[in-house]
C-alpha positions as CSV (number, residue, x, y, z in Angstrom):
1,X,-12.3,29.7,11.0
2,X,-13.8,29.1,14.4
3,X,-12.3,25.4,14.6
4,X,-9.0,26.9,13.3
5,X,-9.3,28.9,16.7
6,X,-10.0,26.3,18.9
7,X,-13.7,26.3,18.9
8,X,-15.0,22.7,18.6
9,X,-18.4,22.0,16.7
10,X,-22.0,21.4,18.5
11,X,-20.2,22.2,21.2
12,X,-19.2,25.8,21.3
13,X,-21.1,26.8,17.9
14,X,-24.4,25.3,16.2
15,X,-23.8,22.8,13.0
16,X,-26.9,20.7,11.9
17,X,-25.1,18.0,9.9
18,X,-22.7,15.6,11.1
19,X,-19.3,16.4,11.1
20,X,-17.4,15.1,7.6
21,X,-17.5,18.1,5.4
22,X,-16.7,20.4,8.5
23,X,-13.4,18.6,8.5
24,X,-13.1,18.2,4.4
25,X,-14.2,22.2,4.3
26,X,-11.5,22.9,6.8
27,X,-8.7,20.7,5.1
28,X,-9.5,22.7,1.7
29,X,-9.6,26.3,3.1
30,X,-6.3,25.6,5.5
31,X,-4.7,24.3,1.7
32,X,-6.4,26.9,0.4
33,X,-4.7,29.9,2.5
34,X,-7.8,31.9,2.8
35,X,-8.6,32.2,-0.8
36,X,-11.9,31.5,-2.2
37,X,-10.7,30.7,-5.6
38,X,-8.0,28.1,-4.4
39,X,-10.4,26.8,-2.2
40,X,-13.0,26.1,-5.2
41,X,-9.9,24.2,-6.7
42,X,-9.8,21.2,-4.4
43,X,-13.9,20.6,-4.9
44,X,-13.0,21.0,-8.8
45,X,-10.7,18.5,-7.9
46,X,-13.1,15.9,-6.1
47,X,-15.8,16.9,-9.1
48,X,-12.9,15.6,-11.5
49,X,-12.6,12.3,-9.2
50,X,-15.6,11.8,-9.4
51,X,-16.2,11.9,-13.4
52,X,-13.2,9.8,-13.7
53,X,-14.4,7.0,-11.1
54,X,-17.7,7.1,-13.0
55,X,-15.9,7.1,-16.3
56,X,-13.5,3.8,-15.2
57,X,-16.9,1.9,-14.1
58,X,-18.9,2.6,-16.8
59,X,-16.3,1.7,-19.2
60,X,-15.8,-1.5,-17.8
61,X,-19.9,-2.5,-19.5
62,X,-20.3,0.2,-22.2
63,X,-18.6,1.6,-25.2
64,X,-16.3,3.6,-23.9
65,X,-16.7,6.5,-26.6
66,X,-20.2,6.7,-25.5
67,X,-19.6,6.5,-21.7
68,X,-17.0,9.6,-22.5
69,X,-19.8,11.9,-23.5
70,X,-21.7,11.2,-21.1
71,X,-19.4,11.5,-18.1
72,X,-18.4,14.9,-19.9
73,X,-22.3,15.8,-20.0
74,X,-23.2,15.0,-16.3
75,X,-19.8,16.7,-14.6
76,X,-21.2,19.5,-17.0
77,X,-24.7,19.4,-15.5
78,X,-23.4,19.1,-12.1
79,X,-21.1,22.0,-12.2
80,X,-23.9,24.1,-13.1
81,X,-26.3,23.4,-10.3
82,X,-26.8,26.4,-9.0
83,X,-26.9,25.6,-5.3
84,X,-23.1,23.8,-5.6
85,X,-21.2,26.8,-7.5
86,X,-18.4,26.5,-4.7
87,X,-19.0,23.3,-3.7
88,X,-20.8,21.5,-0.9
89,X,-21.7,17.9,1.1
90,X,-23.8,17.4,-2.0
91,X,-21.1,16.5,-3.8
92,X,-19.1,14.3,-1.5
93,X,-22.3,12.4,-1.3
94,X,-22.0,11.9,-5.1
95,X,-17.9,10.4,-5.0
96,X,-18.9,8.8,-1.5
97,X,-22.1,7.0,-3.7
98,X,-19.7,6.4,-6.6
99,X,-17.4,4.8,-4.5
100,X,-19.8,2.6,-3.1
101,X,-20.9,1.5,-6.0
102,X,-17.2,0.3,-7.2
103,X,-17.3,-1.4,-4.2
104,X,-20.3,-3.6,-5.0
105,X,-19.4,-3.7,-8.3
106,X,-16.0,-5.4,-7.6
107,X,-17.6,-7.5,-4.7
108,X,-19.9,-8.9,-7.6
109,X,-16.7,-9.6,-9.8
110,X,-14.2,-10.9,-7.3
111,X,-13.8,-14.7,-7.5
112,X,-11.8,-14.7,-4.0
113,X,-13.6,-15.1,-0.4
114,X,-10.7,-12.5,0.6
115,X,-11.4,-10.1,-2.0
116,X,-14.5,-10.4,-1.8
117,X,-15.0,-9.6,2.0
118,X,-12.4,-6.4,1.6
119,X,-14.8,-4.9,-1.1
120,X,-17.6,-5.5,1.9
121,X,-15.3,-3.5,4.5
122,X,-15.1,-0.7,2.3
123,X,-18.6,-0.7,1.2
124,X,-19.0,-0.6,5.0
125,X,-16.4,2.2,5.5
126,X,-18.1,4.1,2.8
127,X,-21.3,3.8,4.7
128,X,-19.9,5.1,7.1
129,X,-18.3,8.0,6.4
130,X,-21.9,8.8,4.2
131,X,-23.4,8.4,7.4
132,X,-21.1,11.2,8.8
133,X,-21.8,13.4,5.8
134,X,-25.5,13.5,5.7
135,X,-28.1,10.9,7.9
136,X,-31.2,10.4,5.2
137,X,-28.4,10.1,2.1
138,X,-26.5,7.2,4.4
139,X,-29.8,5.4,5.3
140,X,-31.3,5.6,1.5
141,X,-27.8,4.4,-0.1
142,X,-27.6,1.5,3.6
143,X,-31.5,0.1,2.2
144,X,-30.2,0.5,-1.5
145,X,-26.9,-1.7,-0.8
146,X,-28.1,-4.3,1.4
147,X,-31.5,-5.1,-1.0
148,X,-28.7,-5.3,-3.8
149,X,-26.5,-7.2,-1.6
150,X,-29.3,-9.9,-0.4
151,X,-30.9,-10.0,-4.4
152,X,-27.1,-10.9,-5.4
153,X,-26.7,-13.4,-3.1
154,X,-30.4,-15.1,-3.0
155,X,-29.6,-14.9,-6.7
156,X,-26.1,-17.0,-6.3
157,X,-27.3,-18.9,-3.4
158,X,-24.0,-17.9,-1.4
159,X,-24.3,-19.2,2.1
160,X,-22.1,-16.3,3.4
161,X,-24.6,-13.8,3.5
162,X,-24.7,-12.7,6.8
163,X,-21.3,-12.6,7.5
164,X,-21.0,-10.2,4.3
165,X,-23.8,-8.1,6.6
166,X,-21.3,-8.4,9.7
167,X,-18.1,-7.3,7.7
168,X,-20.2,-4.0,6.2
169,X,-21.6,-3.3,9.4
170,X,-18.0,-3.5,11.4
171,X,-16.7,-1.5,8.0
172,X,-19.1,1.2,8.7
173,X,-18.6,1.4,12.7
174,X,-15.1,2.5,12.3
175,X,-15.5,5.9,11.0
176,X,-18.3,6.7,13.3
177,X,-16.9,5.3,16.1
178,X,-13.7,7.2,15.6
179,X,-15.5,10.2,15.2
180,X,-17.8,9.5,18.2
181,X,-14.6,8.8,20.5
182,X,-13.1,12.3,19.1
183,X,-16.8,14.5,19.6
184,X,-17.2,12.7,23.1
185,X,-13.7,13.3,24.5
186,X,-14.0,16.9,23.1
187,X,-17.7,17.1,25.0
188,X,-19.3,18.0,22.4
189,X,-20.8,14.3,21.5
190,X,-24.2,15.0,23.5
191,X,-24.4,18.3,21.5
192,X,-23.7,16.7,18.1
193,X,-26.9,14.1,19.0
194,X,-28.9,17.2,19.7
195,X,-28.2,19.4,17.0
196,X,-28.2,16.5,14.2
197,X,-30.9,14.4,15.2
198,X,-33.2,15.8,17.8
199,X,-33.6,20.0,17.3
């Protein structure tokens, strides 16, 4: 409501994580024309991505009967946390994680240098927008990656290696440079470094 008149976050009110589900949160409501239970619909909506991204990836190495039941049983678990009944950053983080796992799994699986280096800009992307969701989530899931990522190819004894690390890190700098650019032009890119990381 505040950014809706004009305010701009760290800047003119207090906001301890970075800025990604400020925006998502804001997207929803505006869709959501002020109503909580319409609002609750979009998150039901990622929660449903989310099961069927997880769903497509299992399937792809198990039964797909059994991976069925179990997506059904973990969106059922997850729904009934009880610090995420409307729907929070917690569960971007989970379709932001999910998503970064297609990407590896599908870098592992390409046969193409090309197709190989896009699924390494998105996993870098992906880092990056985590990053702008919640800092110790984007650093555990950046040291989780780039172990798998140097195991897979020590394993394969591909010679690209660090140019994979180049084309995730420029992947990743894109959404937090845009959204540096945007905070700094707005003044409020001091603020954000303050609020987020320092107090």
């Amino acid at each position: 409501e505040l950014m809706f008149h004009g305010k701009v976050p760290y800047r003119d009110f207090y906001y301890y994580l970075p800025p990604l589900n400020l925006l998502i949160d804001s997207i929803f409501w505006k869709l959501s024309f002020g109503n909580l239970l319409a609002f609750r619909f979009w998150y039901l909506l990622q929660r449903l991505a989310i099961f069927v991204l997880m769903f497509k990836l299992l399937r792809r190495y198990f039964n797909p009967y059994i991976v069925l039941i179990s997506s059904i049983f973990a969106a059922v678990l997850a729904t009934g946390d009880v610090y995420d009944l409307i729907g929070d950053y917690n569960q971007t983080l989970a379709l932001l994680t999910v998503l970064l796992v297609y990407c590896a799994t599908y870098f592992v699986s390409s046969e193409s240098r090309k197709n190989k280096l896009k699924w390494l800009f998105g996993a870098g992307i992906t880092l990056g927008l985590l990053f702008l969701t919640k800092q110790t989530i984007f650093l555990a899931c950046t040291i989780v990656y780039f172990l798998a990522l140097s195991f897979i190819c020590f394993r394969d004894k591909d010679k690209d290696y660090l140019r994979y690390c180049i084309v995730v890190v420029i992947g990743a700098i894109i959404p937090i440079g845009i959204s540096s650019i945007i905070l700094a032009v707005n003044g409020a890119f001091i603020p954000f470094i303050e609020q987020v990381f320092i107090n």
